[in-house]
C-alpha positions in Angstrom: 89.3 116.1 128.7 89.2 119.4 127.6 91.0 122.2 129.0 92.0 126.2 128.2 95.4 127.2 127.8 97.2 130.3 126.4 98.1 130.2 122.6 101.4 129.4 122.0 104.2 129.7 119.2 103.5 126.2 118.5 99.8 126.0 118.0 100.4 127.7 114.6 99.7 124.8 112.0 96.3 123.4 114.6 95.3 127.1 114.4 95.6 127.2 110.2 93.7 123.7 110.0 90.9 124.5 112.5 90.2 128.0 110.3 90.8 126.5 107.2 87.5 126.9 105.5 88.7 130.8 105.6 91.3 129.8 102.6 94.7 130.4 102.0 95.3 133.7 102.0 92.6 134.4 104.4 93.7 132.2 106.8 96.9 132.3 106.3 97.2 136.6 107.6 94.3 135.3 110.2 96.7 132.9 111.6 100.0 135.4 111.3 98.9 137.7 113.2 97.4 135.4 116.1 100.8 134.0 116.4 102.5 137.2 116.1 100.2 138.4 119.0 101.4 134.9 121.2 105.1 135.8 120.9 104.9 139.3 122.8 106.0 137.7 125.8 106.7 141.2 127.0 103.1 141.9 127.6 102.7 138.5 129.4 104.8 139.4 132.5 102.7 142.7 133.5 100.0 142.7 135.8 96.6 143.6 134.5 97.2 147.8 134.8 100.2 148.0 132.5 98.8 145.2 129.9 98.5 146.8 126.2 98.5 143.9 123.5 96.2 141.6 122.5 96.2 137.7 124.3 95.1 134.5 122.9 93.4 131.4 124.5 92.5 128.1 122.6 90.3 125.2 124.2 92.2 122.2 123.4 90.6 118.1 123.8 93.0 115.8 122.9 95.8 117.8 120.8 92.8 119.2 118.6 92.2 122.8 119.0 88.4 123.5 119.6 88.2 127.0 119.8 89.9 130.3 120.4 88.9 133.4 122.0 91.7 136.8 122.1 91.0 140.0 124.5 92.7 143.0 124.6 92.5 145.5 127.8 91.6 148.9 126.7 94.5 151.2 126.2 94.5 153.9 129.1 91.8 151.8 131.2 93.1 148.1 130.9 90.4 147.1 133.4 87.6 147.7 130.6 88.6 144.0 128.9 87.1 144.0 124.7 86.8 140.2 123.6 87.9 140.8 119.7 88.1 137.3 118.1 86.0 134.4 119.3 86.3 131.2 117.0 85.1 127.7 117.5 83.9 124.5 115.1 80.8 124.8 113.6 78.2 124.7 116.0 80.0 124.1 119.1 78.6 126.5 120.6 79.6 124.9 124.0 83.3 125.8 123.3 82.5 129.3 122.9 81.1 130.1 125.8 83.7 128.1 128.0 86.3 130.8 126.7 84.0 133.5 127.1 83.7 132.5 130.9 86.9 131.3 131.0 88.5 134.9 129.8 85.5 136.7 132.4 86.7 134.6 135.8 90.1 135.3 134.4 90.4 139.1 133.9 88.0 139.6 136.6 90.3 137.8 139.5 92.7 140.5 138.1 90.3 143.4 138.8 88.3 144.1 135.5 85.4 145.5 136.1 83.9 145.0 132.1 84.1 143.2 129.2 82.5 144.4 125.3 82.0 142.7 122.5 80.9 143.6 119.4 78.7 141.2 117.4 77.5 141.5 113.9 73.4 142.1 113.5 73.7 139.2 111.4 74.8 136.5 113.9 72.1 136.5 116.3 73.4 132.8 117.7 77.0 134.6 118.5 74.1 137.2 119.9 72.4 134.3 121.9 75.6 133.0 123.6 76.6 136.7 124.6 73.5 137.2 126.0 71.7 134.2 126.9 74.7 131.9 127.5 77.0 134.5 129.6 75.0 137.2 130.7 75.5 139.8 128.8 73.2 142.6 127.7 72.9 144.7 124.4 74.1 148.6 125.5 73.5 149.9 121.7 74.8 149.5 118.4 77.1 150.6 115.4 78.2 150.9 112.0 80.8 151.4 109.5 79.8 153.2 106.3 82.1 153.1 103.3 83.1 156.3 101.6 83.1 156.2 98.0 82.6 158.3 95.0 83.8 161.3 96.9 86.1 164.3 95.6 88.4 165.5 98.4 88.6 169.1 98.5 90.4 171.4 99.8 89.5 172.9 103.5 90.1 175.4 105.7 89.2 174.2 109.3 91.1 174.9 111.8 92.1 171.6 113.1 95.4 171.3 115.4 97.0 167.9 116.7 95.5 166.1 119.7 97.9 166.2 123.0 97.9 164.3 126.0 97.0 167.7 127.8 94.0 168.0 126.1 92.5 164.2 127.3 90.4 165.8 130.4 88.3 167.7 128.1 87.8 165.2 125.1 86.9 162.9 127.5 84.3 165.3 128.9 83.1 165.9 125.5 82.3 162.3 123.9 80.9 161.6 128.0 78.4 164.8 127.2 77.3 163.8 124.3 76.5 160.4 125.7 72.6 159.0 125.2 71.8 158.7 128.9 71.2 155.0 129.5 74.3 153.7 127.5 76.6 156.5 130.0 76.9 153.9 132.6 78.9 151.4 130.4 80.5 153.9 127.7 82.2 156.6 129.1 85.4 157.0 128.8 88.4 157.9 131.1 90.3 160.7 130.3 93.7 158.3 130.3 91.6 156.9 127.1 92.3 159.6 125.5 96.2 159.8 126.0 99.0 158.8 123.8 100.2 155.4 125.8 103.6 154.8 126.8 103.5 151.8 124.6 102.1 153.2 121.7 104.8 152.5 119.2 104.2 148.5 119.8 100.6 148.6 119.1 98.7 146.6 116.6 97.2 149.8 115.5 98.2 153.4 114.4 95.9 156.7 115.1 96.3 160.8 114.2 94.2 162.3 116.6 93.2 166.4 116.4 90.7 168.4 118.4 88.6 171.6 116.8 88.8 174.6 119.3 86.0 177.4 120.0 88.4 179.8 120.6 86.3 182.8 121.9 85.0 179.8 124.5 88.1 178.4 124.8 86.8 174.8 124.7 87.4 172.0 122.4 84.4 171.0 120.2 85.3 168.7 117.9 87.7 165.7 118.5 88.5 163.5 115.0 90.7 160.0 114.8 92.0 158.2 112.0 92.5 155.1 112.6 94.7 151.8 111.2 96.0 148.5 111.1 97.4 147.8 108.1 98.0 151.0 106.4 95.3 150.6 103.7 91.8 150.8 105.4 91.3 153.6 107.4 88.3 154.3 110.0 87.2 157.9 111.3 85.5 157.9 114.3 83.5 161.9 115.1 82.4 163.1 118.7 81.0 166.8 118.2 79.1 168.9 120.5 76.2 168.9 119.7 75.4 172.6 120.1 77.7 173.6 117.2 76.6 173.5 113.2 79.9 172.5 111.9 80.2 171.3 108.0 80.6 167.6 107.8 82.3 167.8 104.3 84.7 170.4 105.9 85.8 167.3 108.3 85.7 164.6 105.9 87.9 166.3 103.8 90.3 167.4 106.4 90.1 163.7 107.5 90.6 162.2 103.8 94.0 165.4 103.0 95.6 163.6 105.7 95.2 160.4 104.8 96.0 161.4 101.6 99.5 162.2 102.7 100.1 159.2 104.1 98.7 156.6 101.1 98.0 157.1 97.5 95.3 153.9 97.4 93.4 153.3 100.4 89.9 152.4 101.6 87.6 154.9 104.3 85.1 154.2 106.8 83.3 156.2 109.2 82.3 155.0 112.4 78.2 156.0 113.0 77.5 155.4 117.0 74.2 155.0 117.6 75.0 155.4 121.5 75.4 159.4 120.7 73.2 162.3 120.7 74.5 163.5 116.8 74.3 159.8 115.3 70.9 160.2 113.7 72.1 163.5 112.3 75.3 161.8 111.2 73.2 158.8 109.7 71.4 161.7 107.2 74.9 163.1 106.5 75.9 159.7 105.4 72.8 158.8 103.1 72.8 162.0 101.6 76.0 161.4 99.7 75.3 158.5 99.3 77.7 156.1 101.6 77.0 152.6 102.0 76.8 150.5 105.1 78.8 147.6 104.7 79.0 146.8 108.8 76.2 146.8 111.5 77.0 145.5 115.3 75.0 145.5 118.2 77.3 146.1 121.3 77.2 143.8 124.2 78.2 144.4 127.5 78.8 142.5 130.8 80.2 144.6 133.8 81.0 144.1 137.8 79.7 146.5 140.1 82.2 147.1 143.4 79.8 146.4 146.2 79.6 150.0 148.5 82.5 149.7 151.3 80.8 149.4 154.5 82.0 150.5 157.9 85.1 149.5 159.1 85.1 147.4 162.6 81.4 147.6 163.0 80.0 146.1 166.0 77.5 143.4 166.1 75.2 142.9 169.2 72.9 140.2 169.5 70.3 139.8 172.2 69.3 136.6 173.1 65.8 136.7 175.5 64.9 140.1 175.3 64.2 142.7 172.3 65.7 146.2 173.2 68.0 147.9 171.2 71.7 149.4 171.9 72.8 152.6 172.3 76.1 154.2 173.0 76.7 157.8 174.6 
């Protein structure tokens, strides 16, 4: 009988042979950093607000591992849940979508009120058992676009360090710039935007800065760099869209600071097809002549809290007659 467990220091060599066709080297970091993610036991003990690392679950029939799914609670909103690896034997499909409604009925005993994945356009059955398997439905889409061929020069912007203080208005600004419909699932809390307590034992690192209008006194421009392993690097761009600023002014503010950091390293900017700039962006990005390596649609599945209704409410049933109740 099969049955869904949490991943475990032990499940390490199961793990390597079920994602062997990866290869060695692949599969070996793949599996590293699964286990490395199971041993935070840290992160296991806090209830569902104060959750920040990623957590693994493997469906398991006699000793064999199936499948495996990891989610991660958004940092600064852990009740927005993001499913980030989902893995299973070719074609059993079946075992996927137990841990996608395993991890759902999970996470939302403990309150969440989403879940977001994001699938590649290429795997339309990983899109069928999102969709049609577990109910969820396609908010928007986007892409990565590889910079290359591109001489950094030197800039002048203004740009100054993100701070905690200044959340409530970035937050405000990537919310404003919102396509209506995708609002609903997509904005952001301002507490998104703060530096978490627990930053410093994160899977990820991030420099965040914020352009000012300073005869408005309003931020304009917010810019992230963003990575994992210290060699690719993603920017990610929300700009109101009411100011002409040059894009090759940010890129190469972006690329000077990573510059600092690494000698050798790879770039990618993040094109969201969810905001009101992205087709704007999208010219930006063909015109010198980017590439896009990554296309994903976005799928989401949320929980709406049902409207509170009054308190001790009365109910009067009248058996025989049809008159109705009043009270003075």
């Amino acid at each position: 009988m099969a049955r869904i467990r949490r991943l475990n220091c032990f499940d390490g060599n199961k793990i390597k042979k079920m994602i062997s066709y990866l290869g060695a080297d692949e599969g070996e970091r793949f599996s590293k950093a699964l286990m490395s993610d199971a041993l935070v036991l840290l992160n296991l003990l806090f209830p569902l607000k104060y959750k920040f690392l990623p957590e693994s679950f493997i469906l398991i029939e006699k000793d064999e591992i199936l499948g495996l799914i990891t989610v991660i609670p958004t940092l600064g909103n852990p009740y927005k849940i993001n499913i980030t690896k989902l893995v299973f034997q070719q074609n059993y499909y079946d075992a996927g979508k137990q841990l996608v409604e395993f991890v759902i009925a999970k996470y939302g005993a403990k309150g969440a009120t989403s879940f977001t994945v994001s699938v590649d356009e290429s795997h339309m059955e990983l899109f069928n058992l999102f969709v049609t398997g577990c109910g969820f439905r396609q908010c928007s889409s986007e892409s990565l676009w590889k910079v290359e061929n591109y001489q950094i020069k030197e800039t002048t912007i203004p740009f100054r360090t993100c701070q905690n203080s200044d959340s409530k208005a970035v937050s405000r600004l990537f919310n404003g710039e919102l396509i209506s419909h995708c609002r609903p699932a997509l904005e952001r809390l301002k507490e998104e935007y703060q530096e978490p307590f627990f930053a410093g034992l994160s899977n990820f690192y991030k420099n965040r800065y914020v352009l000012e209008d300073p005869e408005r006194n309003r931020i304009i421009l917010y810019l992230s760099i963003t990575t994992s392993d210290n060699i690719n690097f993603f920017i990610d761009i929300s700009k109101n869209e009411g100011y002409d600023i040059s894009f090759d002014d940010i890129l190469n503010f972006a690329l000077k600071q990573i510059s600092k950091r690494k000698s050798d390293f790879c770039v990618f900017i993040k094109l969201k097809k969810y905001i009101k700039t992205s087709s704007t962006l999208e010219s930006q990005l063909r015109d010198r002549n980017f590439n896009c390596v990554q296309s994903q649609f976005i799928l989401v599945k949320e929980f709406y809290k049902p409207i509170k209704q009054q308190e001790n409410a009365l109910q009067v049933f009248l058996f025989g007659d049809n008159g109705v109740l009043t009270s003075n």
